[in-house]
C-alpha positions in Angstrom: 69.0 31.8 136.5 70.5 31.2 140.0 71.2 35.0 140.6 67.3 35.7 139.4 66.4 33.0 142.5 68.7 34.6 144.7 67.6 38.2 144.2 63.8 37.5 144.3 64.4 35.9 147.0 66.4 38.6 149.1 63.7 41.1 147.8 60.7 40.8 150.0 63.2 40.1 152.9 64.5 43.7 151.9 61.1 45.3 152.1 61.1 43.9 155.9 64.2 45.0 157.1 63.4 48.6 155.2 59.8 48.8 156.9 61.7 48.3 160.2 64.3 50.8 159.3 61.3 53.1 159.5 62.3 53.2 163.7 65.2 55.5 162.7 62.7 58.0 160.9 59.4 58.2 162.7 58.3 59.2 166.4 57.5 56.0 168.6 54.2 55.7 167.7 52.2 55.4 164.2 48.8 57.2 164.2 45.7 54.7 164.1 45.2 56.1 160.0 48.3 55.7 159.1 48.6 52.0 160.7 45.2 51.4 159.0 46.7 52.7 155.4 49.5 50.4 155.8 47.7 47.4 156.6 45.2 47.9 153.7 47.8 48.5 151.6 49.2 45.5 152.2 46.2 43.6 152.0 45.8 44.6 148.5 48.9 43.5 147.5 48.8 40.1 148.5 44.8 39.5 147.2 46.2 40.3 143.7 49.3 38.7 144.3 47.4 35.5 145.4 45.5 36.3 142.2 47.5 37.0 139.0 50.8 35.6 140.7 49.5 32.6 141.7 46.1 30.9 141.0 46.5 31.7 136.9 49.5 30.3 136.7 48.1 27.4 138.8 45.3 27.3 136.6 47.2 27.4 133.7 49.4 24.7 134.7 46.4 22.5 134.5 45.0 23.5 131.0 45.9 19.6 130.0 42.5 18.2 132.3 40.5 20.2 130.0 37.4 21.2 131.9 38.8 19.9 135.1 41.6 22.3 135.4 39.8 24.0 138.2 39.9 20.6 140.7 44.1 22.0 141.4 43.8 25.7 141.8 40.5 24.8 144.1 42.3 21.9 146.1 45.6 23.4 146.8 43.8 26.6 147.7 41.4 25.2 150.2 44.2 23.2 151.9 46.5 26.5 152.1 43.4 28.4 153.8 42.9 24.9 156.3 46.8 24.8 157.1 46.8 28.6 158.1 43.6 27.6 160.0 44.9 24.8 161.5 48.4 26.7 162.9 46.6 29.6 163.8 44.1 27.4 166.4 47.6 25.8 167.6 49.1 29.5 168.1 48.7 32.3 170.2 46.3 34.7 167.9 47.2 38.0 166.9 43.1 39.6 167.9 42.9 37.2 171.0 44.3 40.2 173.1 41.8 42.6 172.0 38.7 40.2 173.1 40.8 38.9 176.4 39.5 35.4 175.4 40.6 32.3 176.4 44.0 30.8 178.0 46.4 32.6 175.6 44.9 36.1 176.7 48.5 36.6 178.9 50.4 36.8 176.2 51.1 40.5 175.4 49.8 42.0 172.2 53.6 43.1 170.5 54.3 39.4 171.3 51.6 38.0 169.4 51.8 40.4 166.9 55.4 39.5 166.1 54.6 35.7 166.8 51.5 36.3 163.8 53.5 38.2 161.8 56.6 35.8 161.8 54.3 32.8 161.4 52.2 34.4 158.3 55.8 35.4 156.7 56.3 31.7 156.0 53.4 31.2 153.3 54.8 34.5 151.2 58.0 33.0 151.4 56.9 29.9 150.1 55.0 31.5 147.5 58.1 32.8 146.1 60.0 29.8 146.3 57.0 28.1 144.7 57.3 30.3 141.9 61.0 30.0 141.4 61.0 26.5 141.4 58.1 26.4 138.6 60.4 28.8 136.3 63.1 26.5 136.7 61.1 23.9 136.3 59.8 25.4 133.1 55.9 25.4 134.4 53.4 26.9 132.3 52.2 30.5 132.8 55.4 31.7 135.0 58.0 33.5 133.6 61.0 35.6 135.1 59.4 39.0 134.9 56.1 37.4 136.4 58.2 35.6 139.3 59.9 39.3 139.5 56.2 41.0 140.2 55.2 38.3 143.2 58.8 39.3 144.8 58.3 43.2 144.4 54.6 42.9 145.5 55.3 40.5 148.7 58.5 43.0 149.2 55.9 46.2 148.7 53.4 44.7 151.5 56.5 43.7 153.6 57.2 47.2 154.3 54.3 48.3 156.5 54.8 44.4 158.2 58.2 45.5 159.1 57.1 49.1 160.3 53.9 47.7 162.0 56.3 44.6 164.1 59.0 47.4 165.2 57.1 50.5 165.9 55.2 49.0 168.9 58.2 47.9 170.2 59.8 51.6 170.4 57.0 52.5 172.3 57.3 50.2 174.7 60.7 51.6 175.1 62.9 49.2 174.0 66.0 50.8 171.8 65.6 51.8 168.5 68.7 49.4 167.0 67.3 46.5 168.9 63.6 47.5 167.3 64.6 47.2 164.0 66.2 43.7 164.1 63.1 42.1 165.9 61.1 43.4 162.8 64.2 42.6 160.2 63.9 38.9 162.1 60.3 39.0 161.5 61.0 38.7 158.4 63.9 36.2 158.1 61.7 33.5 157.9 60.3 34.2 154.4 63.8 33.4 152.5 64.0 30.4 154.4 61.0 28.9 153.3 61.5 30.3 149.9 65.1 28.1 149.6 63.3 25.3 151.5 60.8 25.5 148.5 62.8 25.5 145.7 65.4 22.4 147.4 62.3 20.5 147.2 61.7 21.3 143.4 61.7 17.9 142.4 58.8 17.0 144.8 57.3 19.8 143.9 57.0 20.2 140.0 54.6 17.1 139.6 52.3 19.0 141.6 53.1 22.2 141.3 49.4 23.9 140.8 48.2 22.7 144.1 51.5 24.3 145.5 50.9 27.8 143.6 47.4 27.5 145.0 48.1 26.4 148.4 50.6 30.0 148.5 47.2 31.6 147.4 45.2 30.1 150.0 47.3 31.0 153.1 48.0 34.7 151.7 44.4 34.9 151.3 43.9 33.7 155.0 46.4 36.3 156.7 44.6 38.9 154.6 40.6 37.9 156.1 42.1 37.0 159.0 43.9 39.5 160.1 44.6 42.4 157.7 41.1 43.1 156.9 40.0 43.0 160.2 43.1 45.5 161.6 42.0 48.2 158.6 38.5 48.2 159.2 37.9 48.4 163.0 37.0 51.4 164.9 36.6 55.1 162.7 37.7 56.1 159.4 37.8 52.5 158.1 37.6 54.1 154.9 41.4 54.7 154.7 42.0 51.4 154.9 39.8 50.9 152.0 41.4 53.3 149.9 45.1 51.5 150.7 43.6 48.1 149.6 42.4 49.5 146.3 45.9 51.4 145.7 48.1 48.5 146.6 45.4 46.1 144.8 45.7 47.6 141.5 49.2 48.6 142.0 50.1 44.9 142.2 48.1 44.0 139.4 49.9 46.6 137.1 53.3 44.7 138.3 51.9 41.6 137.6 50.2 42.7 134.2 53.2 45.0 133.1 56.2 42.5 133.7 54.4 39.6 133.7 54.1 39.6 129.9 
């Protein structure tokens, strides 16, 4: 059991550190379709991850209140979107730079970017600490192979995170090596909530449907907040489209497929 914790949780911090690798490999800048493809991709991931990873466990786990097993799943997930919400009105926002808006508007873009991608990092790695602690825990509706999927899928849309945080720092010129561990950094903050999670399993476990949920809620948050928003501006938003229906129903043949 502990090296099944350990490994899902070193996984999506893998997918980071490759996607950042990805300054050794590519020119200094990605092309506007190709950083739209990645970011839909992405976004697909985590709305099926936040689905069959998440809520139906969550929902599951509260099949005992009968036709009140929604009031969990529906709590937790509210809350999780109103605690993203609430950091990102306290933070420097990722789109403020495009609309020059308010006091924030000095900070540059790359910064805020890295600040927002950082920041967002911590409800995926929650999520799979969440998830961990519940199979330990012996929750309902979460087993290995399921926990297993919500790693690979988080890892999967880590990829294009870490690409997207690195490559607009090699064309600003900074050095390729020092490139790829701002985005692998990016990243490091995912395991660390994931192992703050599961520490605090015992807290956890009484309520762990509102916790599964509230992973949903702020994944579903970065994804309308940000991803959505990133894949669908300007021309040829259909590419975007296209990467969110891959990596949608690629996640949910993870999920599905090792989730039985």
């Amino acid at each position: 059991m502990t090296s099944q914790i350990i490994l899902g949780i070193l996984i999506p911090f893998l997918g980071t550190a490759l996607g950042a690798a990805m300054v050794f490999l590519l020119k200094k800048e990605i092309s506007e379709n190709i950083k739209k493809a990645l970011t839909g991709f992405a976004a697909g991931v985590m709305v099926a991850a936040s689905f069959w990873s998440l809520l139906q466990p969550a929902l599951e786990s509260s099949r005992q209140m009968g036709t009140l097993a929604f009031l969990p799943a529906a709590a937790g997930f509210l809350i999780g979107i109103g605690f993203l919400l609430g950091l990102d009105m306290l933070t420097p926002h990722m789109h403020m730079d495009k609309q020059n808006e308010g006091p924030r508007s000095g900070f540059k873009k790359t910064t805020k970017l890295i600040f927002s991608v950082t920041l967002h990092n911590i409800p995926e790695g929650m999520a799979v600490g969440v998830v961990y602690a519940g199979l330990r825990a012996g929750s309902a509706g979460i087993t290995a192979a399921g926990a297993l999927s919500l790693a690979l899928g988080i890892a999967i849309q880590n990829f294009p995170e870490g690409a997207i945080v690195s490559m607009p720092l090699l064309a600003e010129g900074m050095p390729r090596p020092k490139t790829f561990w701002m985005g692998v950094l990016s990243g490091a903050v995912e395991p660390v909530a994931a192992v703050i999670t599961i520490l605090a399993a015992g807290l956890i476990t009484p309520v762990m449907p509102y916790f599964l949920a509230f992973a949903a809620g702020a994944m579903m948050y970065v994804v309308v907040e940000e991803l959505i928003p990133e894949m669908s501006e300007g021309k040829h938003s259909n590419i975007g489209t296209i990467a969110f229906s891959l990596g949608f129903v690629l996640m949910m043949i993870l999920d599905v497929a090792l989730g039985q």
